[in-house]
C-alpha positions in Angstrom: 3.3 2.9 -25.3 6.3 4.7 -24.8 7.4 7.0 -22.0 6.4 10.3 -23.6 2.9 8.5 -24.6 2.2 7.6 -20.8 3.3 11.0 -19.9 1.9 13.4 -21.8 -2.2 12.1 -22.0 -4.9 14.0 -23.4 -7.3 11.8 -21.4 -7.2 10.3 -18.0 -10.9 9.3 -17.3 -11.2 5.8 -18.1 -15.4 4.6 -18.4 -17.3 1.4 -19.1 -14.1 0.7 -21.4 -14.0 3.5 -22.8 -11.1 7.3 -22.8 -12.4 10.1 -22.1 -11.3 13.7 -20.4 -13.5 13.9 -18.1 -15.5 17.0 -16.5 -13.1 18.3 -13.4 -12.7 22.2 -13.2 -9.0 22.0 -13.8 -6.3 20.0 -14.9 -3.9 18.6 -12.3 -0.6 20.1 -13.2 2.4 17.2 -12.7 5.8 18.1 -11.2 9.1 16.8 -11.4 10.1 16.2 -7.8 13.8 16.0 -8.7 13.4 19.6 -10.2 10.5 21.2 -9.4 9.5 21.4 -12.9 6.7 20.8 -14.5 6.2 17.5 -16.7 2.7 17.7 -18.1 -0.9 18.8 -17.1 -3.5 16.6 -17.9 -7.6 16.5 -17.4 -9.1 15.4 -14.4 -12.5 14.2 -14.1 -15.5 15.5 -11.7 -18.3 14.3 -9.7 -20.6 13.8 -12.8 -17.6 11.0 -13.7 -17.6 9.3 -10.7 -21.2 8.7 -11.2 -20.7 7.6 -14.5 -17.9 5.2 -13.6 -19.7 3.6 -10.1 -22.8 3.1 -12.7 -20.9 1.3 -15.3 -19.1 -0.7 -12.3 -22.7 -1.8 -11.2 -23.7 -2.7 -14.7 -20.9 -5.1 -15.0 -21.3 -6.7 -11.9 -23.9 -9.2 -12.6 -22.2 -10.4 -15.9 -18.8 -10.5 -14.2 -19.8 -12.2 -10.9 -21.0 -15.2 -13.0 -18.0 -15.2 -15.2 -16.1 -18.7 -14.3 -13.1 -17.7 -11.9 -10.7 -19.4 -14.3 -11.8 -16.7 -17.3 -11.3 -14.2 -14.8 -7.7 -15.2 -13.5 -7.0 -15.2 -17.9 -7.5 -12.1 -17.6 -5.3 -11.1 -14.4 -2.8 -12.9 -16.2 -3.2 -10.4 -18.7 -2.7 -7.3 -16.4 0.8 -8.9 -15.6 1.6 -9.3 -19.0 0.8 -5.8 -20.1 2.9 -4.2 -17.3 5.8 -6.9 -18.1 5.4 -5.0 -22.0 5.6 -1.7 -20.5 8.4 -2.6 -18.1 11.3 0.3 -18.9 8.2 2.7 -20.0 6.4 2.1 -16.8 10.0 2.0 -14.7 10.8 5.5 -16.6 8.0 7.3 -15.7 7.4 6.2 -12.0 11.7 7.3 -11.5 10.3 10.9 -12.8 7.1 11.2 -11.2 7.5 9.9 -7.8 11.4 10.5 -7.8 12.5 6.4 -6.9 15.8 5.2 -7.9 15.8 3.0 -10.5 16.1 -0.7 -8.4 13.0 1.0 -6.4 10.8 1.2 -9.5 12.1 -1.9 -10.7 11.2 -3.3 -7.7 7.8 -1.6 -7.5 7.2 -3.0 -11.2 7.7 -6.4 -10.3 6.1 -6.5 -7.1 2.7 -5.6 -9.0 3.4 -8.0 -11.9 3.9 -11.1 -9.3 0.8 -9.9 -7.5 -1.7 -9.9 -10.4 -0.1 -13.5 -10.8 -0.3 -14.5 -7.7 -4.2 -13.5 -7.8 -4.9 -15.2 -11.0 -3.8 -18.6 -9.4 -6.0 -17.9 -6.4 -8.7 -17.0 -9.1 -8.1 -20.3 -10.9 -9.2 -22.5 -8.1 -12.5 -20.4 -7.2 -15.3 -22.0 -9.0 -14.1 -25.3 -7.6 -13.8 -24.3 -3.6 -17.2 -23.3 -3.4 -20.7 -25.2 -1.9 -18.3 -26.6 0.6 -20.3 -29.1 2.8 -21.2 -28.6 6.7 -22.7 -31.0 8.9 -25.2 -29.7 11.1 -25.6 -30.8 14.6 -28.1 -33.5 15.3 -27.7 -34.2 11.6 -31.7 -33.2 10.2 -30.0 -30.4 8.6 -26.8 -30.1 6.5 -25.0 -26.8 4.9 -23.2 -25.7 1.9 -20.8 -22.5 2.2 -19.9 -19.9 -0.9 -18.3 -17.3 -1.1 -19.5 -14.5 -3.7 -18.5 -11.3 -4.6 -19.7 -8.0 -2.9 -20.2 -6.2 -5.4 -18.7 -2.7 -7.6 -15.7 -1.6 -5.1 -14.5 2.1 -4.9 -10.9 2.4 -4.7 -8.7 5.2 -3.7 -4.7 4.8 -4.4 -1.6 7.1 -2.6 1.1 8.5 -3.8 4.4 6.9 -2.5 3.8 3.5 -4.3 1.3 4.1 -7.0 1.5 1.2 -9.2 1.9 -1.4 -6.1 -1.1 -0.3 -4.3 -3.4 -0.3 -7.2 -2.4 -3.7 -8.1 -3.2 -5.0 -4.5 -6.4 -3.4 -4.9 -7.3 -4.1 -8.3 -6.0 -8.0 -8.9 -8.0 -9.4 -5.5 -11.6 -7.6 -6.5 -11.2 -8.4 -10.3 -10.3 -11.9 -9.0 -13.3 -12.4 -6.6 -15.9 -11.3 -9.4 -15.9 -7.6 -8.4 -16.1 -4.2 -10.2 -14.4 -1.3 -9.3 -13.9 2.1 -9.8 -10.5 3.6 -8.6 -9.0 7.1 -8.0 -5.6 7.6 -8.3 -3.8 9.9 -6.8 -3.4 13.4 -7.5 0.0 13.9 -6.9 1.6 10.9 -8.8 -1.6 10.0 -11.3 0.1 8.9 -14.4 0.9 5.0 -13.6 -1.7 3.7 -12.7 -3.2 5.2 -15.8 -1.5 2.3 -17.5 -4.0 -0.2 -16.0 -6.9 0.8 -18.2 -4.7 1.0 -21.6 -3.8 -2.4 -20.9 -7.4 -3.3 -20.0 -8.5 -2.3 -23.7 -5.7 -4.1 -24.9 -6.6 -7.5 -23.2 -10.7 -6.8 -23.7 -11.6 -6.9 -20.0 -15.4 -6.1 -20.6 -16.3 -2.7 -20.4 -17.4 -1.4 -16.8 -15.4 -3.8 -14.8 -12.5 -1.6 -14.2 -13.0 1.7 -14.4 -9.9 4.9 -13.4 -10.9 8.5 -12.2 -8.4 11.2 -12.4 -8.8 13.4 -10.0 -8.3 15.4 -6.7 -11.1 16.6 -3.4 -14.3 16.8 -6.1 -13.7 13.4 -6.9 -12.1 11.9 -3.7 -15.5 13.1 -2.3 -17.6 11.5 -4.9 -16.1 8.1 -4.3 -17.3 7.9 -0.8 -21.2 9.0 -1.6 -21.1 7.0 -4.6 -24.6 4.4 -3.7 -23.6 1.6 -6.1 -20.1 1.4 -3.8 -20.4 -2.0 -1.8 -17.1 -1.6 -0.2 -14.6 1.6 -0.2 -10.9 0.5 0.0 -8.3 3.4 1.1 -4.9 3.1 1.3 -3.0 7.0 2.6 -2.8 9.1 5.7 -4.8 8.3 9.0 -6.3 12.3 8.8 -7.5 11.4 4.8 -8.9 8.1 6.1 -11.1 8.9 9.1 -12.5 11.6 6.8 -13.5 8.7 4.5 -14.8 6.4 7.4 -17.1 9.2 8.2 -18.6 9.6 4.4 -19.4 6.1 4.8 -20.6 5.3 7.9 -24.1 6.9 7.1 -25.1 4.0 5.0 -22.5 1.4 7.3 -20.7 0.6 4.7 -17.4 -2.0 4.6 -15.0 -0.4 4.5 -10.6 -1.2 4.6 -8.0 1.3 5.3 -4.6 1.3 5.6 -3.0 3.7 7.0 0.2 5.0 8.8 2.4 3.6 11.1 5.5 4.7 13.8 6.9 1.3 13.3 9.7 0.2 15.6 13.1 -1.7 14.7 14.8 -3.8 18.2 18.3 -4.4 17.9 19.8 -6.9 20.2 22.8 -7.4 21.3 23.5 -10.5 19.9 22.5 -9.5 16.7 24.1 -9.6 13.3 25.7 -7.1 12.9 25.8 -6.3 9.1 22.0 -7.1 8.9 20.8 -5.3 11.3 22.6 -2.0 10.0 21.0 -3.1 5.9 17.7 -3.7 8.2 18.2 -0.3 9.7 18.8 1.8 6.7 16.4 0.1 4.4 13.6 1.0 6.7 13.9 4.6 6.9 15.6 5.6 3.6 13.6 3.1 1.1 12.0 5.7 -0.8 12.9 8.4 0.9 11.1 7.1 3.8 7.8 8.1 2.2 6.3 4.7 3.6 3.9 3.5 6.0 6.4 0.6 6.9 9.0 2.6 7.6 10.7 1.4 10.6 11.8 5.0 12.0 11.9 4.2 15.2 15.6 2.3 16.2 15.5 0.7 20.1 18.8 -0.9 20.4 20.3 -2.2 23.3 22.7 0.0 25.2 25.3 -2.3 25.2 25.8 -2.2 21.6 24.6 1.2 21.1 28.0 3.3 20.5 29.3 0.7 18.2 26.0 0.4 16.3 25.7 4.1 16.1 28.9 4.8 14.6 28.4 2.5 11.8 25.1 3.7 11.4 25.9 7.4 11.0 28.7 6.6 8.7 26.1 5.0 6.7 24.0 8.2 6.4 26.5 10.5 5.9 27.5 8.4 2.8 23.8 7.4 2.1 23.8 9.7 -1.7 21.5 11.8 -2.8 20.3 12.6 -5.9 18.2 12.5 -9.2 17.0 8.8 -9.8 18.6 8.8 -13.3 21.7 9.3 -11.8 23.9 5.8 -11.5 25.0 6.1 -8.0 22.2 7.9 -6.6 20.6 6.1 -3.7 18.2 8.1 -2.4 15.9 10.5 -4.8 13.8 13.1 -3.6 10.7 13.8 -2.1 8.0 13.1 -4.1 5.7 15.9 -3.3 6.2 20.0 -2.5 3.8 20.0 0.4 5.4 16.7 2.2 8.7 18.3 1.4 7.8 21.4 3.7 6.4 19.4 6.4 9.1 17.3 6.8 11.3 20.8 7.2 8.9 21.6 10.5 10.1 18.6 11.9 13.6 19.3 11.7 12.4 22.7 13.2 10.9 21.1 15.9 14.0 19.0 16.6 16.4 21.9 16.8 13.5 23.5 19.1 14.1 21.1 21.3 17.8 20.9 21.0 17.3 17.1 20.1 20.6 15.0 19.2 20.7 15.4 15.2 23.4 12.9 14.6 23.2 13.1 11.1 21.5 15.3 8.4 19.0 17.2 9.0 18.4 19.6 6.7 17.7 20.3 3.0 20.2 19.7 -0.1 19.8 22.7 -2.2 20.9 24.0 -5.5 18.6 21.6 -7.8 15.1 23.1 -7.5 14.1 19.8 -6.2 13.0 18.4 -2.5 15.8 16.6 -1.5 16.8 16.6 2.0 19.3 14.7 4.0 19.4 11.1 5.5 18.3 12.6 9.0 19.6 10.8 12.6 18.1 11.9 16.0 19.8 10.3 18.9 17.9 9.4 22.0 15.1 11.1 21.0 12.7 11.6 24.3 9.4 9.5 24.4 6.9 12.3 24.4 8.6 14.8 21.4 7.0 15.0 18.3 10.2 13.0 16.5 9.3 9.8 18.8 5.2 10.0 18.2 4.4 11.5 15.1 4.6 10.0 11.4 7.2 11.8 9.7 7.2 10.2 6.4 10.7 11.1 5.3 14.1 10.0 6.2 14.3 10.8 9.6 15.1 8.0 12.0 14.5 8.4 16.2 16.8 6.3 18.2 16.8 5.0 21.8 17.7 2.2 24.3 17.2 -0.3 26.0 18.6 -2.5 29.1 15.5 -5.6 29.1 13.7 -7.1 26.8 10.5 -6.5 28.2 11.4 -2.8 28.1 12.2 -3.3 24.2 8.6 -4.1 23.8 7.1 -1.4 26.0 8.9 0.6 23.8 7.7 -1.1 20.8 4.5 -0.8 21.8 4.6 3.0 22.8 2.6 4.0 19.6 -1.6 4.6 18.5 -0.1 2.7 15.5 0.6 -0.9 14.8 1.7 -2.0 11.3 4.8 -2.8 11.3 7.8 -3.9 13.1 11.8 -5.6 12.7 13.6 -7.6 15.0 17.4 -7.9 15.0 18.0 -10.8 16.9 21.0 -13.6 17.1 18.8 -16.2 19.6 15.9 -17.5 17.2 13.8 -18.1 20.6 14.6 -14.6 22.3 13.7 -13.4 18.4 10.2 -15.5 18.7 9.2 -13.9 22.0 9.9 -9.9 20.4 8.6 -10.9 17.8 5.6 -12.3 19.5 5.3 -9.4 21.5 5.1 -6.2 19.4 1.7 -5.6 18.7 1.7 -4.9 14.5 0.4 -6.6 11.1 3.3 -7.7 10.3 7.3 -8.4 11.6 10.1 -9.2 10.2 13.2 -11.4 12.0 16.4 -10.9 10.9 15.5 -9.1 7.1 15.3 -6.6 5.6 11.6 -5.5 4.8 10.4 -8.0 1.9 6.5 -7.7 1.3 5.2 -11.6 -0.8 2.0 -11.6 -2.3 1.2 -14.2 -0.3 1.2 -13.1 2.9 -1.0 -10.8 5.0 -0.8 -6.7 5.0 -2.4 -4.2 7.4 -2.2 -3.1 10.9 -3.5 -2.9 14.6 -4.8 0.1 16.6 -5.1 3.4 14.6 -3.0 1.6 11.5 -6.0 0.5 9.7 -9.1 -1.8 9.3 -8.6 -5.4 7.1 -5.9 -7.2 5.5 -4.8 -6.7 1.9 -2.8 -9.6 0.0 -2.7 -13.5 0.3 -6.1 -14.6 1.0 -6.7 -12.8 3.4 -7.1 -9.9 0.6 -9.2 -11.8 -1.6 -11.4 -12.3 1.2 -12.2 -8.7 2.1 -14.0 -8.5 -1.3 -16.2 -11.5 -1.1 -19.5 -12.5 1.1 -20.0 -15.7 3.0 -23.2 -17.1 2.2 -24.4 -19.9 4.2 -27.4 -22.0 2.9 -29.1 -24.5 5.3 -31.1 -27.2 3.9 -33.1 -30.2 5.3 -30.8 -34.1 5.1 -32.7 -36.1 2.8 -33.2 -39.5 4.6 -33.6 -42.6 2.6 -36.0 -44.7 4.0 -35.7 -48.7 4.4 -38.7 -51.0 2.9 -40.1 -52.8 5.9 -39.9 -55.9 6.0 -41.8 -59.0 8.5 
């Protein structure tokens, strides 16, 4: 399909294999982040879909369960193929909708195609893994373990990385020997409509994967939905208790993951060069519109002036700009509304007469929501800047004199999914490292996320681990069956 053809859809509901437009009250209307204008409306679906779609999921389910792993990871192989097709297409329309640079979607692109590959090799070795033996104590019993799916799975995407999200999602269920129905998101839903078009193409069986377009009339459906085993979300922390409370009526598993403060420690010792690419990277990669982001910099003091320097340089020449444009950097924000709330921040900050080192404000003249690369300096511990999730480019600084004080400040946060270390002593790196209470840290890089390894947070940043196997588990069930030793008995003999 080409770019206009993803675009500009005259259906978006995608059930038991099958297009359709689906029954919402309105059409969600699509903007152009870059210039505010608008690039298509297309049909949403309702309630009345949702139902439709969770009962299609649950009619799959026992044909698909029993399908061998191996078939099943053909198939995932397939999803990877189909977006490798659709490449440019798919890289096109994510740089208008969402507003990423190009090397941002690209990266986005691949980082879904090496994910539903990465699944399909867990998939293949399924079948083979299970009845593992166990041997009872005493020895008049012995076990066999499996694991099985749970069942249909309703899904519920973001905005800020669309295509990725759904694929971590999608590949691991599908891979298990679930169903599922997913939502995407209403500000950014055109992407991840490319996952059922390359479903028909590949001829997944109908029901197994099903897409609802939609916004609150459907987000509310997928949590009431019965046939739902397991609801996975992936957004805000304010979205996501609102969905732990649909569920929790009928105790329901449930994964979120949601936001973060995430701190970056600079060390003294240091690289340099690394720590400043470690720096910017986690606060400007896509426009900071990430639940990684690492927008909170604790650097020691005796570095500080020097480190600052180089990083507000940084900012100041950090460029901003439509995603199409060569040297652009840093696109826009992709929605109106996070636009405006990122704006009461910088109110906040000038309030409080906080530090603003660098940016902090809007770019005008384009129609679009760009704003600038933002620097507070020596932000205080209780402001707003320090505690809350911004989700833009605005990076808090302060520092530190002890390590141990580096971690308290780490640490200072309801959140816990991420953090960096910048650290020139591997062992004094191990012990920060060791120390900050978060999903996941990275030493001495920038943030790289493998398939392979483990994704989600502590404290308020979510509940369960996507990716590696750790993702594949969340969607299947330990069974345990116990079962009396067979004894052979010996002839007797005088």
């Amino acid at each position: 399909m080409s770019q206009v053809d993803l675009i500009h859809r005259r259906q978006s509901v995608f059930v038991n294999g099958e297009w359709g437009s689906g029954n919402g009250k309105a059409p969600l209307v699509v903007i152009d982040p870059s210039t505010g204008d608008i690039l298509t409306e297309i049909p949403t679906g309702g309630a009345g879909d949702v139902q439709a779609a969770a009962a299609a999921a649950a009619a799959a389910f026992p044909h698909w369960k029993t399908t061998p792993s191996a078939t099943r990871a053909t198939y995932l192989r397939g999803f990877a193929k189909g977006l490798k097709d659709r490449f440019m297409a798919l890289v096109n329309v994510q740089m208008q909708v969402n507003g990423k640079p190009r090397m941002e979607s690209e990266i986005d692109l691949g980082d879904a195609i090496a994910t539903f590959e990465y699944y399909a090799m867990l998939a293949d070795g399924l079948d083979s893994g299970q009845d593992t033996p166990v041997s009872h104590a005493g020895g008049a019993h012995s076990g066999r373990v499996r694991h099985e799916p749970i069942g249909p799975i309703g899904m519920i995407v973001p905005w800020n990385f669309p295509i990725v999200t759904s694929a971590w999602k999608i590949a691991p269920a599908l891979a298990s020997g679930c169903t599922a129905v997913m939502k995407t998101s209403e500000m950014t839903p055109l992407i991840e409509l490319a996952y059922a078009d390359i479903a028909m193409e590949i001829g997944l069986p109908a029901g197994v994967l099903n897409i609802v377009t939609g916004a609150t009339e459907v987000g509310i459906a997928m949590t009431s939905a019965p046939e739902f085993r397991k609801v996975s979300f992936t957004g805000s922390n304010m979205i996501g208790a609102l969905v732990m409370k649909a569920v929790s009526d009928r105790c329901l598993p449930i994964a979120l993951e949601l936001g973060g403060k995430s701190p970056i420690i600079v060390t003294e010792d240091a690289d340099f060069d690394t720590a400043l690419e470690s720096v910017m990277g986690g606060v400007l990669y896509n426009a900071g519109q990430m639940c990684s982001a690492t927008s909170r910099l604790i650097v020691h003091e005796n570095i500080e002036a020097r480190f600052m320097e180089a990083l507000i340089e940084r900012t100041k020449a950090h460029a901003v700009g439509s995603p199409f444009e060569v040297d652009t950097m840093m696109g826009p924000i992709t929605t109106r509304a996070q636009f405006e709330k990122i704006q009461t921040y910088f109110q906040s900050a000038r309030e409080a007469k906080l530090d603003c080192v660098a940016g902090g404000g809007v770019i005008g003249g384009t129609g679009g929501n760009f704003l600038q690369p933002t620097i507070y300096r020596n932000v205080p511990r209780d402001h707003l800047i320090w505690k809350e999730e911004v989700f833009g480019p605005v990076l808090a600084t302060t520092t530190f004199k002890t390590d141990k004080e580096a971690v308290q400040l780490a640490n200072d946060t309801h959140y816990g999914l991420v953090g960096s270390v910048m650290c020139g002593d591997p062992a004094r790196g191990k012990t920060l490292c060791d120390g900050i209470e978060a999903g996941q840290i990275w030493f001495n890089t920038p943030q790289i996320v493998y398939p392979d390894s483990a994704w989600g947070g502590f404290k308020s940043s979510g509940i369960g681990r996507e990716l590696g196997p750790w993702g594949l588990n969340g969607f299947q069930g330990v069974k345990h069956i116990t079962s009396p030793c067979h004894r052979v008995e010996m002839p007797f003999s005088a």
